[in-house]
C-alpha positions in Angstrom: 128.6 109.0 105.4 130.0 111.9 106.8 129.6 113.8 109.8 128.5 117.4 109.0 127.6 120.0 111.6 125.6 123.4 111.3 126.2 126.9 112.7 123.6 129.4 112.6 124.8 132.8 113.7 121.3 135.4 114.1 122.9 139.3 113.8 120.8 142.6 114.0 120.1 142.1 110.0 120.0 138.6 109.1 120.3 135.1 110.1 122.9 133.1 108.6 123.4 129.0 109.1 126.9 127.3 107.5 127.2 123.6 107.1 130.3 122.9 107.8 132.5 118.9 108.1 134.5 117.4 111.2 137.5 119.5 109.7 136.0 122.5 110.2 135.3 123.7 106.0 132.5 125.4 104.9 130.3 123.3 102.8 127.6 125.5 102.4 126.0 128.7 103.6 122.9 130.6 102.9 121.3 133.8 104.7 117.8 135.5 105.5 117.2 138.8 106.2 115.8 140.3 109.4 113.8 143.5 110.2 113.9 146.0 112.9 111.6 148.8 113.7 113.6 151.9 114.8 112.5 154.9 116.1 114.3 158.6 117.4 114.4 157.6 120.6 116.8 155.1 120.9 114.0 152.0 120.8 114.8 148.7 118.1 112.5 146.2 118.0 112.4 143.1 116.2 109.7 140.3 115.8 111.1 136.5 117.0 108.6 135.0 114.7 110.1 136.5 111.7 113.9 135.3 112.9 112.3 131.8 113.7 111.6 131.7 109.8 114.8 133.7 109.0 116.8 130.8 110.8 114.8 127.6 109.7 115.1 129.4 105.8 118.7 129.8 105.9 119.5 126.1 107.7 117.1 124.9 104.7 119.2 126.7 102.3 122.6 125.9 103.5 122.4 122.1 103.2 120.9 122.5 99.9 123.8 124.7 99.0 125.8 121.8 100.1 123.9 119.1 98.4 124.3 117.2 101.9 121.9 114.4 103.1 119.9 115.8 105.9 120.4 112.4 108.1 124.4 113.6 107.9 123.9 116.4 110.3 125.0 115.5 113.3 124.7 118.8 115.8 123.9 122.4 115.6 124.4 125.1 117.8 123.2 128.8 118.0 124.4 132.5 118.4 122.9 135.6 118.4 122.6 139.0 119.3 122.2 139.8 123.1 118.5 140.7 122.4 115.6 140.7 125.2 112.8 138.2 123.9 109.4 138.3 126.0 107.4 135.1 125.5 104.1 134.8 127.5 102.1 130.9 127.4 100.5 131.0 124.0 103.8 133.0 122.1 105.4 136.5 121.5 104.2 139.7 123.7 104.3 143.5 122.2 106.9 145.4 124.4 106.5 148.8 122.4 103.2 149.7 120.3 100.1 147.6 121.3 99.3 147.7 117.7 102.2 145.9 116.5 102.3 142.6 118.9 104.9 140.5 116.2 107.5 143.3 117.8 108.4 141.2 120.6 111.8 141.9 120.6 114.0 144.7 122.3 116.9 144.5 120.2 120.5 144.6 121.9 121.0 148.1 121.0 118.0 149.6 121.8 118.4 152.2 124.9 115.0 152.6 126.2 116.6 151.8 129.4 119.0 154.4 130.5 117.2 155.8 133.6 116.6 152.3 134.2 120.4 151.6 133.8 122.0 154.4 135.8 119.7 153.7 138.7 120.6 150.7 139.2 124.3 151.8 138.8 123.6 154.7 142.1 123.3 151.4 143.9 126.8 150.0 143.6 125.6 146.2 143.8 128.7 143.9 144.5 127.4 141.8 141.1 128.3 145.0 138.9 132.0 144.2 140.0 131.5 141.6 137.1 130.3 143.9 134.7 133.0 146.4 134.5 131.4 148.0 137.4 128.6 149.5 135.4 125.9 147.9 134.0 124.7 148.8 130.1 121.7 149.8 128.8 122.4 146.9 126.2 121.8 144.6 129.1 118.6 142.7 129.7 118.3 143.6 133.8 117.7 147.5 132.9 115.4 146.3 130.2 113.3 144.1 132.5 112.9 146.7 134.7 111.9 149.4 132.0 109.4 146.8 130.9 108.2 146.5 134.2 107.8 150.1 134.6 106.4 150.6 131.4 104.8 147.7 130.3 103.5 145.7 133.5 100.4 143.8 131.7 102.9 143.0 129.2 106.1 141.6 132.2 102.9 140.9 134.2 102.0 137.8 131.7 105.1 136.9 130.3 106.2 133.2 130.8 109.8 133.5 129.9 112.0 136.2 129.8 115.2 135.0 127.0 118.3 136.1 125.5 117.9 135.2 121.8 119.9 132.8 121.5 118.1 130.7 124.4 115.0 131.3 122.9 116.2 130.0 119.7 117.6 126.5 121.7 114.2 126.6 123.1 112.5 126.9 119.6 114.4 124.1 118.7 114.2 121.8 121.5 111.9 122.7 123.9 114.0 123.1 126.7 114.4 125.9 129.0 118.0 125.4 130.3 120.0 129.1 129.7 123.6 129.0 128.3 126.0 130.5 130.9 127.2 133.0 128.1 124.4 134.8 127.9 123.2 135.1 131.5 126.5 135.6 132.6 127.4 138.1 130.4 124.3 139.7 129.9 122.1 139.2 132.5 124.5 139.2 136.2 123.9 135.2 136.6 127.6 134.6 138.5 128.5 131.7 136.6 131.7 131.4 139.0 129.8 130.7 141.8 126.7 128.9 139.6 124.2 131.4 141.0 121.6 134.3 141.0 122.1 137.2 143.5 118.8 137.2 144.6 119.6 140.5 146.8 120.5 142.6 143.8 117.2 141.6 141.8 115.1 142.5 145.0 117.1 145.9 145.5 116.7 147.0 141.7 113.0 146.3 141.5 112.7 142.7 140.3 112.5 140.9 143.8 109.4 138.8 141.9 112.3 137.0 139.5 113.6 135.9 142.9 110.4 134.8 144.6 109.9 132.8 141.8 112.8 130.8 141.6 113.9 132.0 138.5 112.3 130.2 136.3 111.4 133.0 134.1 114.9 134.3 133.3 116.6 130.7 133.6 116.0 128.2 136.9 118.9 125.7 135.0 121.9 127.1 133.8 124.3 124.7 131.6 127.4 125.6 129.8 127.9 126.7 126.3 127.9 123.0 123.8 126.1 121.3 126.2 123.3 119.0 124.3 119.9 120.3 125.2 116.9 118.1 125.8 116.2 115.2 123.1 118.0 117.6 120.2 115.5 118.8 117.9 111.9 118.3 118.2 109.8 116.7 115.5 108.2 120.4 114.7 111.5 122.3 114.3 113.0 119.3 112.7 110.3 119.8 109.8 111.1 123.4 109.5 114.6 123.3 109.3 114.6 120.2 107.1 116.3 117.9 109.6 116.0 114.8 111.5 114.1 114.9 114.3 116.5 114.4 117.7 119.5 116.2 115.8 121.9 117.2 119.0 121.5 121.0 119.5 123.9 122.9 122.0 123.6 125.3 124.5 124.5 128.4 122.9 126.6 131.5 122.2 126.9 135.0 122.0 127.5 136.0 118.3 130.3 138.3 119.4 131.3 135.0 121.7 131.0 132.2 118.7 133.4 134.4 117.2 136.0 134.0 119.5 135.7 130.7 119.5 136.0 130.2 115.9 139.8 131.8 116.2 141.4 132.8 119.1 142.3 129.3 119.9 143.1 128.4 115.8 146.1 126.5 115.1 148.6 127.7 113.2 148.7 131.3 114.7 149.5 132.3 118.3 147.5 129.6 119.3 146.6 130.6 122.7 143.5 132.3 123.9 145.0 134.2 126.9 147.7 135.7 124.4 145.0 136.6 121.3 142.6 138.6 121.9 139.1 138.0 119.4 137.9 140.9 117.5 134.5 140.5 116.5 133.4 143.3 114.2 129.9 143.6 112.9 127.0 146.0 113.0 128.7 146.8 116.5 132.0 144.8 117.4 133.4 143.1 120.4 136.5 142.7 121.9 137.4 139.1 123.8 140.1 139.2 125.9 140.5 135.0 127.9 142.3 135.2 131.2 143.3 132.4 133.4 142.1 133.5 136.7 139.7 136.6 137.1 141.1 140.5 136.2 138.8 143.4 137.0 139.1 146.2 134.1 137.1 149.3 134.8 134.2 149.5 132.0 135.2 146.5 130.4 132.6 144.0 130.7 133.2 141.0 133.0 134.6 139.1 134.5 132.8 136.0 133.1 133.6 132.8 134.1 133.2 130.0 131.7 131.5 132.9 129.2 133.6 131.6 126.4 136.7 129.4 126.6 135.6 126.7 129.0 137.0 127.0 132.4 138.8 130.5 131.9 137.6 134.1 132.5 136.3 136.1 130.0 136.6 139.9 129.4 134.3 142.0 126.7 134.9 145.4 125.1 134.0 146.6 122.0 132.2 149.3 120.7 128.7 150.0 120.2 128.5 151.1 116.5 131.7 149.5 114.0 130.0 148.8 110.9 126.9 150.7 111.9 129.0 153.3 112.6 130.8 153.4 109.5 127.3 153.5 107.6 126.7 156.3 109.3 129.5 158.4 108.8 129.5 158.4 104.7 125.7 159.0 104.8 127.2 162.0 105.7 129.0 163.1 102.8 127.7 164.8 99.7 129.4 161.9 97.3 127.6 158.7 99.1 125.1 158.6 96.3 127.6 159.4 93.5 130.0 156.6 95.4 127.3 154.3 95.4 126.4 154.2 92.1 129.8 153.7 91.1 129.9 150.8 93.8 126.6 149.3 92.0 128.3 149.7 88.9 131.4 147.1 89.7 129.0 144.9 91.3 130.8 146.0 94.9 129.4 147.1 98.6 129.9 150.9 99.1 132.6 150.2 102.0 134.1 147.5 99.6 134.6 149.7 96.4 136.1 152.6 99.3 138.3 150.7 100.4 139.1 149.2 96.6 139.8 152.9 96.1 141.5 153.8 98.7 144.3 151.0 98.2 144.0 152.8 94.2 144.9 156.1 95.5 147.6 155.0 98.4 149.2 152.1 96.5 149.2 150.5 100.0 147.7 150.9 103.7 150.4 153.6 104.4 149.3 155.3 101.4 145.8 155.4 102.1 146.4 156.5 105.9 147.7 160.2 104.1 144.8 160.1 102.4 143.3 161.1 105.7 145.8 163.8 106.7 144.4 166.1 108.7 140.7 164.2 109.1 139.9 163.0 112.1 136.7 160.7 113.6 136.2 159.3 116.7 133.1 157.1 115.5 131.1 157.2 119.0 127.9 157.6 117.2 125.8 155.4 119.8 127.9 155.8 122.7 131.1 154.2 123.9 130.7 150.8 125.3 134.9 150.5 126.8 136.4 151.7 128.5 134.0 154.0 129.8 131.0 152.7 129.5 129.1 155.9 128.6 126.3 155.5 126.1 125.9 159.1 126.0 129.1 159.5 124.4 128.9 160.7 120.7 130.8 161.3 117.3 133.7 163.7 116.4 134.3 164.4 113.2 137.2 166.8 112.6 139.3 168.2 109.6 136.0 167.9 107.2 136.4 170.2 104.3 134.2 171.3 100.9 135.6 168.4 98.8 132.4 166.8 97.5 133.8 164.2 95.2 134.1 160.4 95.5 138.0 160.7 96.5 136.7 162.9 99.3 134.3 160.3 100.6 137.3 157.3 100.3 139.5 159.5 102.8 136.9 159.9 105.6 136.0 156.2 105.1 140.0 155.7 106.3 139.4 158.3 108.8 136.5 156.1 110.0 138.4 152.9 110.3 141.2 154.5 112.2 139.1 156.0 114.9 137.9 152.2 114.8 141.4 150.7 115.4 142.2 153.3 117.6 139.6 152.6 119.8 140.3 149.2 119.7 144.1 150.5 120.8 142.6 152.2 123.7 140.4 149.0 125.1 143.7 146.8 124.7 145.9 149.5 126.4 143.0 149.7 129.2 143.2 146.2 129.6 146.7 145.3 130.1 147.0 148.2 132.3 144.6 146.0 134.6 146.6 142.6 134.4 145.2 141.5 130.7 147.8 141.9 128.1 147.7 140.1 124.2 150.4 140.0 122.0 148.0 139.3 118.7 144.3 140.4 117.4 142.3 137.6 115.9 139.3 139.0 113.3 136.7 137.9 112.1 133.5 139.8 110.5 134.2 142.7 108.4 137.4 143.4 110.0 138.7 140.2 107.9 137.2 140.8 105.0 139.3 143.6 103.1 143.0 143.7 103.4 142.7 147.4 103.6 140.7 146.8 106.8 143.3 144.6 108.9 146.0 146.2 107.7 144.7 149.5 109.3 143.8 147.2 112.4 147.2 145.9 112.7 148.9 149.6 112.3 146.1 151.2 114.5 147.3 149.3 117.3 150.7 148.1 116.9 149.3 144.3 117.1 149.5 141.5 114.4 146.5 140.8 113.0 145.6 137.2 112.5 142.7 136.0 109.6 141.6 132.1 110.1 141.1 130.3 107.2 137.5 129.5 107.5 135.8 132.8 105.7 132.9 133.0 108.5 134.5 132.1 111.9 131.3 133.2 113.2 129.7 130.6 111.7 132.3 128.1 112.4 131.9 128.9 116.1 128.7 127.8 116.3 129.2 124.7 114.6 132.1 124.2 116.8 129.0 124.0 119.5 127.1 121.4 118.0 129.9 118.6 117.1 130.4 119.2 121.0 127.0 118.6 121.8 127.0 115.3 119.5 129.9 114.2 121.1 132.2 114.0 118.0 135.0 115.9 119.4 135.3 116.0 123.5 134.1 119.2 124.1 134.3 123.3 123.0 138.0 123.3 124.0 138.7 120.6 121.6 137.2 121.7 119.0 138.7 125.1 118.9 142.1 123.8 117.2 140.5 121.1 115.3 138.3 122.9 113.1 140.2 126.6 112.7 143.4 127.3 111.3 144.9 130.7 110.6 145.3 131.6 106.7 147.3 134.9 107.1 149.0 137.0 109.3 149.1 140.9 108.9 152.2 142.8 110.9 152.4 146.5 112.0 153.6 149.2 109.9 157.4 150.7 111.2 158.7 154.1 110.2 156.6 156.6 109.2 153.6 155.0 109.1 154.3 153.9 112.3 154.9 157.7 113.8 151.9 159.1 112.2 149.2 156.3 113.7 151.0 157.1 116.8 150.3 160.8 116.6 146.5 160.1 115.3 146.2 157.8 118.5 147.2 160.7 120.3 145.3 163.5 118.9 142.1 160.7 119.1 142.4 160.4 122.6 142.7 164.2 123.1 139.3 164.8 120.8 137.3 162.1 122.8 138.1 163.7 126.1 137.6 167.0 124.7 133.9 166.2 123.8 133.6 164.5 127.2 134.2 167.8 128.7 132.0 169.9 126.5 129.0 167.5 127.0 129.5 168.2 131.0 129.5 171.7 130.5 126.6 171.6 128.9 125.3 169.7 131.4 126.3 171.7 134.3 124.9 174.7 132.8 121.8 173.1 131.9 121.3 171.4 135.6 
């Protein structure tokens, strides 16, 4: 018998679970997809019941993938998107349409909340010191208080107010204990002093979190792999397939398992504070571990204990990668030509682009002058860091009348550029604050093409590292639950015992090298330029 351990990563389209052994292979893996309801106005909504199912389908399918014995499985752990889940006594509570009471999810990119959000930035609260200085509209206090406002039976009755991935702990155990990732990071619980600021809830409006100890939002706090209750309960045992009592950790963060499942992976740089974790999905996230705390202006945190144990944790990212890049060749008049010939190889669209690309350049520093002259700065749902401004938007510049395929491959490189150079500009941002890397460690889609780190690691001038487990993710999760089983002697262990880097991608030189430079550049000078032109717009319109 051997010990096997799952990781079940919930993003904004599926949940995934990976079986995975002591050594940190992939065994088996298996996926169910998720629905959310979108509107015009900035509002994503999901239903938990339908994830529940999603999850339990997916663990289920994994370790019959693997052909494992259930009684093998030893510990699981949980990410998940930073989403807003409102659970009242007797299950789920609508917090959009009345008619539609399975949405009870405000999904993490929903921004419903942005009065709510900049109010409570006027009021300069000591705890958004830890937040990059300005709180998000992707964060759950601007969300509580928009549901408040908006929905008060609705906040009135609710029981428990969770991240996801505490309500998926809870789901599975029963108990109510919150992971300091996700209050920390998500919800201004100051995990370095093990408290709530009870002052800043009363002076934003939610004074009756406070008053009631709490317990709604998280009374007990517990670190990331910590075993929860008595593991699995005998009803979500049944669902998943597993034993009942099967150790389940506190959780993670998706973008947050992901750093764990890399930055610390032997065989590469090898040290979190010198790696930084790229995390790129729908949206992506940067990880940056420090030893003590460093304050970088609209870069998320500092969070202690967020990620790494004992170390400080600063987040970045942007707020559309892979939704972004949808976007931008929905655009263009090939897509549905491109697609077909995508469908026809059996590829993704942004697979067979990038497949083409590489056709066309011979090479990354081919396919970079493909893009000559095209330009996008892929802000499409704001900028997350490093200024925190979700009404930032997208600049496309250099488009043409080409309407072929070809046409369509060269803004998809313009699209990952303005990527990587964003990802230049949050790194540059940082160590200009005390938080320098010498290395990028990937994992989501910015692994999975070599066209796509390669572009990383020119973008910013940074090796590019690619573990050898193909869903770090994953991996990072089940990382959690052979710490909460007791296999391994905690998260910190477990980081270089069950990831390994596979390859290592370094910067172009020469020309290559000159021209990202100048794209950089005339990124930078394209982003403020719209900056500007929205705030004439809005002095003029005042």
């Amino acid at each position: 018998m051997t010990d096997k351990y799952i990781g079940i990563d919930v993003g904004t389209g599926s949940a995934r679970a990976g079986l995975f052994d002591a050594t940190g292979q992939l065994l088996g893996s298996a996926k169910g997809a998720i629905d959310s309801h979108r509107d015009d106005r900035g509002r994503v909504e999901q239903s938990s019941t339908q994830v529940w199912d999603a999850v339990c389908a997916a663990v289920r399918g994994a370790v019959a993938e693997a052909g494992a014995d259930p009684a093998d499985v030893k510990g699981l752990g949980f990410d998940a998107t930073c989403s807003l889940v409102v659970q009242g006594p007797e299950g789920g509570l609508p917090i959009g349409d009345p008619d539609h009471p399975e949405r009870d999810i405000i999904v993490w990119m929903d921004h419903r909340a942005l009065d709510q959000a900049a109010r409570i930035n006027a009021g300069d609260h000591d705890v958004l010191r830890y937040v990059g200085g300005t709180i998000s509209p992707e964060m759950e206090t601007p969300k509580l208080l928009w549901l408040k406002e908006n929905r008060p039976e609705v906040y009135t009755r609710a029981a428990h107010f969770f991240d996801l991935t505490d309500f998926l702990t809870w789901k599975a155990t029963g108990a109510t204990e919150r992971s300091a990732c996700t209050v920390t990071c998500k919800w201004t619980y100051l995990a370095h002093e093990a408290r709530w600021d009870a002052g800043y809830f009363r002076a934003i409006g939610l004074g009756d979190l406070a008053d009631q100890g709490f317990r709604r939002i998280g009374a007990a706090v517990v670190d990331p792999g910590t075993a929860l209750g008595s593991g699995l309960t005998a009803e979500a045992a049944a669902a998943m397939g597993l034993r009942p009592g099967t150790a389940v950790a506190a959780g993670l963060i998706d973008a947050h398992a992901g750093g764990i499942g890399t930055v610390g992976a032997t065989g590469g740089t090898g040290d979190p504070v010198r790696c930084l974790g790229y995390v790129f999905g729908t949206s992506s996230c940067t990880m940056t571990t420090t030893a003590g705390p460093t304050f970088v202006p609209g870069v998320w945190g500092p969070y202690y204990s967020a990620m790494v144990p004992g170390m400080w944790l600063n987040e970045g990212g942007q707020s559309a990668a892979g939704a972004a890049i949808d976007q931008l060749v929905q655009l263009h008049p090939a897509t549905a030509a491109a697609t077909a010939l995508a469908e026809a190889a059996g590829k993704g669209l942004p697979h067979w682009l990038a497949d083409r690309a590489l056709e066309l350049g011979g090479d990354a520093a081919g396919a970079l002058r493909l893009a000559d002259g095209l330009h996008v700065v892929p802000e499409f749902l704001g900028n997350r860091a490093p200024f925190a401004d979700p009404h930032a938007r997208a600049v496309i510049v250099g488009q043409g009348m080409e309407q072929g395929p070809d046409s369509l491959a060269a803004l998809y490189v313009a699209g990952l550029c303005g990527l990587g150079y964003g990802l230049r500009q949050i790194i540059e941002t940082q160590a200009a604050h005390g938080a320098p890397v010498e290395a990028v460690s990937v994992s989501g889609g910015a692994a999975a093409h070599p066209l796509t780190r390669q572009l990383l690691a020119d973008a910013t001038g940074l090796p590019v590292e690619v573990t050898a487990c193909p869903e770090p993710v994953l991996l990072g999760s089940a990382m959690l639950g052979a710490a909460a089983h007791g296999a391994i002697p905690g998260l910190a262990a477990a980081m270089p015992a069950m990831s390994s880097v596979a390859m290592r991608c370094t910067p172009a030189e020469g020309l290559a090298r000159r021209l990202h430079d100048a794209r950089y550049d005339a990124f930078l000078t394209l982003q403020k330029t719209a900056r500007a032109l929205r705030r004439t717009t809005e002095d003029l319109t005042r």
